[in-house]
C-alpha positions in Angstrom: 0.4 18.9 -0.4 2.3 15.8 -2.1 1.8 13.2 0.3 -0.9 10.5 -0.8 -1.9 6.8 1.0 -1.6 3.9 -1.1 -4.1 1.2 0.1 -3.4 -2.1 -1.0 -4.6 -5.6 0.2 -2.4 -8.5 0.3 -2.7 -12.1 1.0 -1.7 -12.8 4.2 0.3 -10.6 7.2 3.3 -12.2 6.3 3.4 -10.7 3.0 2.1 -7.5 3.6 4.9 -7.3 6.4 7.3 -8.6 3.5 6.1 -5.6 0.8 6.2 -3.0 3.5 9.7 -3.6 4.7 10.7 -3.7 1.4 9.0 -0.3 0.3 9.8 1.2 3.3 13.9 0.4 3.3 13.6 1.5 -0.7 12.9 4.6 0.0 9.0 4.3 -2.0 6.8 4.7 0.9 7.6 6.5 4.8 5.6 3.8 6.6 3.2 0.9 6.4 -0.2 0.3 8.5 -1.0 -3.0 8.3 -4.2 -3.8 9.4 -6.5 -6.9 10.8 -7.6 -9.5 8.3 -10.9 -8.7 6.5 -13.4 -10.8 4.3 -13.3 -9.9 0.6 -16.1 -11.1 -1.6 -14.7 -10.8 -5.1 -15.3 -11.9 -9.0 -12.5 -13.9 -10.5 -12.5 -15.5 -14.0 -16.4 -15.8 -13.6 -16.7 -17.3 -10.2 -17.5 -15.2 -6.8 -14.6 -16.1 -4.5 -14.1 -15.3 -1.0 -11.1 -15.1 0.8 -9.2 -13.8 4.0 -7.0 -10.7 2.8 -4.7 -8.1 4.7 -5.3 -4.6 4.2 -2.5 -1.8 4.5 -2.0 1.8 3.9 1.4 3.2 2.8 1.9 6.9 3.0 4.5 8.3 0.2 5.0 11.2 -1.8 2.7 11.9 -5.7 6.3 12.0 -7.1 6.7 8.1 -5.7 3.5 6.7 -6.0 3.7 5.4 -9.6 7.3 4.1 -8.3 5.8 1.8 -4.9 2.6 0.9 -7.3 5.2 -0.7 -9.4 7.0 -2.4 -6.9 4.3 -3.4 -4.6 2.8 -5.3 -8.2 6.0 -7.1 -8.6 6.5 -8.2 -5.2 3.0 -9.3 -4.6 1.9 -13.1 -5.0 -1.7 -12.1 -7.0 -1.7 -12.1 -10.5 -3.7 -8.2 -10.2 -3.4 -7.1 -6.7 -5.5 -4.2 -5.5 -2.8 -1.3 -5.1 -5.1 2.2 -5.1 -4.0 6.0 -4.2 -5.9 7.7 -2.0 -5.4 11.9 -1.9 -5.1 12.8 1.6 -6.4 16.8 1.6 -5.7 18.0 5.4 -2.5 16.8 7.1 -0.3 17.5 10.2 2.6 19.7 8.7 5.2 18.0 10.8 4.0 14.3 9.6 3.8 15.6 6.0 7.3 16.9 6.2 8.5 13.7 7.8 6.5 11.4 4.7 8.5 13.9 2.6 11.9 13.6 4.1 11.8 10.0 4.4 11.0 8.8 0.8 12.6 11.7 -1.0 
C-alpha cells in the first residue's frame, strides 16, 4: 500500500487551513484533518516553552511525501516545524484508491 499520513502541527487554524488548501489544490496531499488546538510543552534554544499549536494529518501517496514535507516547511511560519510520516498498514481499498487518484 503507498498511501502514508503526514502529521504536522502548525501555529494557529488559520495557517494550518492556509498549508492544507495549498497542498491539497497542488496536488501533494488528498485531504487535510485539522484538528482542535493542543498544548505542546517543548525545548527551544535552551528554554521549555509552551504554546497553543494546531495539529493536522494529511493523507498522500510514499511517492509525494518527500514532495508535501518540502512544501509544508516552506509555507510554515516556524523556523523547524514538526512535519512527520506516519505508515498507515490496513486501509479501506476505495479510500486508498481515491488518496491515490487525487494526488497522482
Amino acid at each position: 500500500m503507498s498511501v502514508v499520513s503526514v502529521y504536522a502541527i502548525f501555529a494557529n487554524a488559520d495557517e494550518a487551513e492556509r498549508i492544507g488548501r495549498a497542498v491539497v489544490e497542488e496536488g501533494l496531499a488528498a485531504c487535510i484533518n485539522i484538528l482542535g488546538p493542543c498544548r505542546s510543552i517543548y525545548r527551544w534554544r535552551g528554554t521549555v516553552e509552551s504554546a497553543e499549536e494546531v495539529p493536522a494529518i494529511l493523507k498522500t501517496t510514499r511517492d509525494r511525501a518527500d514532495a508535501l514535507i518540502t512544501r509544508i516547511a516552506g509555507l510554515h511560519s516556524y523556523d523547524v516545524p514538526c512535519v512527520a510520516v506516519w505508515p498507515i498498514h490496513k486501509l479501506l481499498q476505495s479510500y486508498a484508491e481515491w488518496v491515490e487518484d487525487s494526488v497522482g
